[in-house]
C-alpha positions as CSV (number, residue, x, y, z in Angstrom):
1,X,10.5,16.5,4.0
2,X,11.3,13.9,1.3
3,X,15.3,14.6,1.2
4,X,16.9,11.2,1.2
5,X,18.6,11.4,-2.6
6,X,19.1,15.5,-2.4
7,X,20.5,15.6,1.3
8,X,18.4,18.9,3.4
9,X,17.4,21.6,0.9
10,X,17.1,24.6,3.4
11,X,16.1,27.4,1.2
12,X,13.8,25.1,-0.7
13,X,11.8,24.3,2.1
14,X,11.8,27.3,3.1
15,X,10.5,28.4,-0.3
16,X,7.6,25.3,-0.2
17,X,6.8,26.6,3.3
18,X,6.3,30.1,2.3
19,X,4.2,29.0,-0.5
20,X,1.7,26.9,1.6
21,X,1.3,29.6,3.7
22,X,0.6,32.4,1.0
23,X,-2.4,29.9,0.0
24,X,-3.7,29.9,3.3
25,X,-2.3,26.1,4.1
26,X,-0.8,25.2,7.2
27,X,0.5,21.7,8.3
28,X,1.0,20.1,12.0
29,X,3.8,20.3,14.2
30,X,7.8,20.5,13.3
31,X,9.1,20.0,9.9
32,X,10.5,16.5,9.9
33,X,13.1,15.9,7.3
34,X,13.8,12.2,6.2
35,X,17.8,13.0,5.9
36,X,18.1,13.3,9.9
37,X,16.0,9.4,10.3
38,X,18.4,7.5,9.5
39,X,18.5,5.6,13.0
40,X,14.7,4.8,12.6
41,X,15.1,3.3,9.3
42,X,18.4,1.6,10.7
43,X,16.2,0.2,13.5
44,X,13.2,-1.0,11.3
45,X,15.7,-2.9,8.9
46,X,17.1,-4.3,11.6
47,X,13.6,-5.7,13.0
48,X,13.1,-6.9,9.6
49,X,16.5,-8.5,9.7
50,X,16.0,-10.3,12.9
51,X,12.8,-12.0,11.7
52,X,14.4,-13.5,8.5
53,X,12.7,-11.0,5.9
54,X,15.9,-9.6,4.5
55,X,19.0,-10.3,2.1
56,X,21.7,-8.6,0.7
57,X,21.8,-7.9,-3.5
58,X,24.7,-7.1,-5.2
59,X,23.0,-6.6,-8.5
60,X,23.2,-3.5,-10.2
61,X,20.4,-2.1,-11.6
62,X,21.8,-3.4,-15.4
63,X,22.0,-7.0,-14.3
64,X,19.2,-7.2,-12.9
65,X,17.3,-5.9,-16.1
66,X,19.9,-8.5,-18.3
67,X,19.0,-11.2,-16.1
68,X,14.8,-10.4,-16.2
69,X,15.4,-9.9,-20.3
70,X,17.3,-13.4,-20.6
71,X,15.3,-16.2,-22.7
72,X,16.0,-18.8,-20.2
73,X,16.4,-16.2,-17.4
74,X,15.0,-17.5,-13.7
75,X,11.3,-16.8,-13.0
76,X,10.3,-13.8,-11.4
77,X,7.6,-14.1,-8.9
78,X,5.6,-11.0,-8.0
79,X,7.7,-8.3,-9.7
80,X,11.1,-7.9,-12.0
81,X,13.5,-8.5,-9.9
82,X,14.7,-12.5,-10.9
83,X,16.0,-13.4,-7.4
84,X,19.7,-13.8,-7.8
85,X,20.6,-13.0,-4.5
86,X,18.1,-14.4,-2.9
87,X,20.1,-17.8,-1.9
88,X,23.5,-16.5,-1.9
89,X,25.0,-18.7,0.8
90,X,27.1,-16.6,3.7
91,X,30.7,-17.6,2.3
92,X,29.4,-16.1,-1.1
93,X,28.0,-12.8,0.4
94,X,31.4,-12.8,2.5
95,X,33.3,-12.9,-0.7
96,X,31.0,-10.4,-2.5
97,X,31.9,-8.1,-0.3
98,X,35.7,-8.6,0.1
99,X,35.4,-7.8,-3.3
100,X,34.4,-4.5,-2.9
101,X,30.6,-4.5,-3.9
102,X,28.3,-2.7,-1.2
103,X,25.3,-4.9,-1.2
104,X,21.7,-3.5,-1.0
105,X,19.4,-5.1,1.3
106,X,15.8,-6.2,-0.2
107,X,13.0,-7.7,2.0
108,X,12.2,-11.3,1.4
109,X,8.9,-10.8,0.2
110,X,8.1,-14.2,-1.7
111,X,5.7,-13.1,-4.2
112,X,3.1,-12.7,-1.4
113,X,-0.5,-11.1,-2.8
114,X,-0.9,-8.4,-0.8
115,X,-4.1,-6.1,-0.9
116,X,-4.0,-1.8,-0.9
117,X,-7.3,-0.2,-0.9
118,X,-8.2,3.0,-1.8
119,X,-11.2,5.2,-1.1
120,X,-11.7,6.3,-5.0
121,X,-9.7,3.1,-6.4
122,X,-10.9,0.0,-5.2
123,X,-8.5,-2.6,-4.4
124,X,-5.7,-3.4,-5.7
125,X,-3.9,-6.9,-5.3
126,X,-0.3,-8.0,-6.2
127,X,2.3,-10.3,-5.6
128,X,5.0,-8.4,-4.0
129,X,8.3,-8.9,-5.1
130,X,11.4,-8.5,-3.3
131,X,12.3,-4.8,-3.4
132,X,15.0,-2.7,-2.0
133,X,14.6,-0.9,1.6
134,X,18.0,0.2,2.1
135,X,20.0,1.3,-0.8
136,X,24.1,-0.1,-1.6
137,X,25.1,3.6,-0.4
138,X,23.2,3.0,3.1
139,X,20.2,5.0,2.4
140,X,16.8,3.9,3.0
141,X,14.3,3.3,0.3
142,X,11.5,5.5,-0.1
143,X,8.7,2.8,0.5
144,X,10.9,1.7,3.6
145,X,10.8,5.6,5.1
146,X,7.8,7.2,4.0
147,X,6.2,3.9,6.0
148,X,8.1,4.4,9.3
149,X,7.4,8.1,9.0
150,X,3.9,8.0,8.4
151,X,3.7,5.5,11.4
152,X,6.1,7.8,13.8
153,X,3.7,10.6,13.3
154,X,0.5,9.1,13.4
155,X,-0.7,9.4,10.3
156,X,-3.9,7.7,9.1
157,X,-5.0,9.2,5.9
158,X,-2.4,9.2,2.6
159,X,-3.3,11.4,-0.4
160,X,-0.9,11.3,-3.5
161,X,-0.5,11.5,-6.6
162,X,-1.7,7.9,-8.6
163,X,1.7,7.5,-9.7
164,X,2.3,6.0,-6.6
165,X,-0.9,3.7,-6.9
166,X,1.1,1.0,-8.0
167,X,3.9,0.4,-5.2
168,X,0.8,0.7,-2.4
169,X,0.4,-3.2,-2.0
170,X,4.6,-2.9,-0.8
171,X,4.4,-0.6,1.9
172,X,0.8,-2.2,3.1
173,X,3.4,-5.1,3.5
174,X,6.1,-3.3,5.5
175,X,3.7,-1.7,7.5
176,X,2.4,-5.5,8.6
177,X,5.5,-6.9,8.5
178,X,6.7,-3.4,11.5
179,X,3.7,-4.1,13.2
180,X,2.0,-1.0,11.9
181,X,-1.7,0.5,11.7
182,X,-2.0,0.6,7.5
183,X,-3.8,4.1,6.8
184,X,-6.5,5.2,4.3
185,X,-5.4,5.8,1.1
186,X,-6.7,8.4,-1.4
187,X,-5.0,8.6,-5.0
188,X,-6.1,11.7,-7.4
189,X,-4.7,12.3,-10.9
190,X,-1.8,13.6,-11.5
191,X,-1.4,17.5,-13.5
192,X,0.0,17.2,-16.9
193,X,1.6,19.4,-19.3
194,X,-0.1,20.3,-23.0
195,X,2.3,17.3,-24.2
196,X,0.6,14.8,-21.9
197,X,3.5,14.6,-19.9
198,X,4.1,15.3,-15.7
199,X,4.1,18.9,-15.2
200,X,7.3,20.3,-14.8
201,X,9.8,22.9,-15.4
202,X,10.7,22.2,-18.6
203,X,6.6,23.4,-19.0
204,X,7.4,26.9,-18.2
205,X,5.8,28.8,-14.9
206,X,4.7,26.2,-13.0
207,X,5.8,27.8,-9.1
208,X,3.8,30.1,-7.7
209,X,6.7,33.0,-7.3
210,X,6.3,32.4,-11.7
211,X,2.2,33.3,-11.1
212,X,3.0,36.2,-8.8
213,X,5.7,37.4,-11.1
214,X,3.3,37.0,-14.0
215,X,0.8,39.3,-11.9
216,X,-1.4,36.5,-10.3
217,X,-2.2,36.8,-6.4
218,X,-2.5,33.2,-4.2
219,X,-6.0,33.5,-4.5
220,X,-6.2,32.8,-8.3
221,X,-3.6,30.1,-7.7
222,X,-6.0,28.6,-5.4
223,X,-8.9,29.0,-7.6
224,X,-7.6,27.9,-10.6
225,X,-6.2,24.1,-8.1
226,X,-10.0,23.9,-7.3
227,X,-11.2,24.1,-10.5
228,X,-8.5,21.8,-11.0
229,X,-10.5,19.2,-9.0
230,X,-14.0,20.3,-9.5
231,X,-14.4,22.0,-6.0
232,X,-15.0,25.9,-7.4
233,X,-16.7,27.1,-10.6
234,X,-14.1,29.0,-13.0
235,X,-13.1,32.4,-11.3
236,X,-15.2,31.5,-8.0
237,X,-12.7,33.6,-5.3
238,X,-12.4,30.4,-2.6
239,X,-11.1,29.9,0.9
240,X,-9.1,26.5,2.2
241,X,-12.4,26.6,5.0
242,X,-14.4,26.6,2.6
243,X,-12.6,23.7,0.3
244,X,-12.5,21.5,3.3
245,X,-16.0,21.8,3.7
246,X,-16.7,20.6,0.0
247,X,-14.0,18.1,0.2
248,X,-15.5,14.4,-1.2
249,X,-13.3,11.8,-2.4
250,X,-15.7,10.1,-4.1
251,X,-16.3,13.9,-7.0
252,X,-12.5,14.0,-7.5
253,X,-11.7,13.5,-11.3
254,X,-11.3,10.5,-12.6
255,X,-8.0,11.4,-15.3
256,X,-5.4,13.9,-15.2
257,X,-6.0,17.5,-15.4
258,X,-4.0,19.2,-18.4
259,X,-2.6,22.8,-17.4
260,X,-3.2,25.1,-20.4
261,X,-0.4,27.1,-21.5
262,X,-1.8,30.8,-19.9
263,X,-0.9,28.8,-16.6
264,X,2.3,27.3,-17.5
265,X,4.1,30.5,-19.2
């Protein structure tokens, strides 16, 4: 469970539990929540550390947008963060910190092109910047823990939203750099609201306790995501057997899929 800004959410997952199981999903062994990891991020950092990949920042997420906006502003290899901490010297961090500033740490990523490929995407190459994998308040960055985790539990097949598309080429990297196994990635579209926009609450009934409430049962729910991603015909009652039989990466839609208001009220 992804719980690292909202600390453990109990009765929600509970509540996400319940609703994967009304739709006939099940998932593999204990619920592992990211709020009880810290040690294993701690450790990972700390390998990073050792091999001369990390530094501290003590820029706020203002200055470092000033400093990227500036007309004669330093260059920014690989990304928008403009490097000013990157050659702090020690009595310099030292007095950063006296000072009261809790310094981030970022991994010293030197605008290296990394590849990501995905199995409806392509490839996609960047030069990485230097990004964040443990927060000023001593959390660990998402592309830091979603790595480690995936690694700690053997997981070799990704599929996300393709929001996250972008940031792949970073935790390709960390995975090397932790002496990981990179997995196979898979990217569909995203669902959208009528206004074009994430779907969300602010769209109206968008859980499925709203669906049963508005008399649907899990099976139309189910129908309505496979239509969704052109696995059923409209209305066709489906099973998740028989979904993962159709299941082909390369028929998923192309662009997002817009839920009409009768499925968002």
């Amino acid at each position: 469970m992804e719980d690292l800004t909202t600390g453990a959410e109990p009765v929600s997952e509970s509540s996400q539990l319940a609703d994967l199981a009304a739709l006939g999903l099940d998932h593999d062994g204990p619920v592992v929540r990211q709020s009880e990891r810290r040690s294993f991020y701690d450790a990972a950092i700390a390998t990073l550390e050792a091999a001369g990949r990390t530094y501290p920042c003590f820029c706020s997420r203002r200055e470092i947008v000033e400093a990227a906006q500036a007309p004669h502003g330093p260059d920014t290899p690989g990304g928008t963060y403009p490097g000013t901490c990157r050659d702090l010297t020690p009595d310099e961090v030292a007095s950063r910190i006296a000072s009261g500033r809790s310094p981030a740490v970022r991994l010293r990523a030197d605008a290296e092109a990394v590849t990501a490929t995905d199995s409806r995407l392509g490839e996609l190459t960047i030069a990485v910047d230097d990004f964040v994998v443990r927060r000023a308040d001593g959390v660990a960055a998402y592309n830091l823990a979603v790595v480690v985790d995936d690694a700690a539990q053997d997981v070799t097949q990704v599929v996300r939203g393709d929001d996250l598309w972008p940031t792949t080429p970073r935790q390709v990297m960390l995975g090397r750099l932790l002496g990981f196994s990179t997995p196979e990635y898979l990217h569909v579209p995203l669902v959208l609201g009528v206004d074009g926009e994430r779907l969300a609450k602010r769209h109206g009934g968008v859980t499925l306790a709203d669906h049963l409430a508005a008399g649907r049962t899990p099976a139309d729910v189910l129908g309505l995501l496979a239509t969704s991603l052109r696995m059923a015909a409209l209305g066709e009652e489906v099973t998740p057997d028989l979904l993962a039989s159709r299941f082909d990466p390369q028929s998923l839609p192309s662009t997002a899929w817009v839920a009409s208001k009768e499925w968002t009220a």
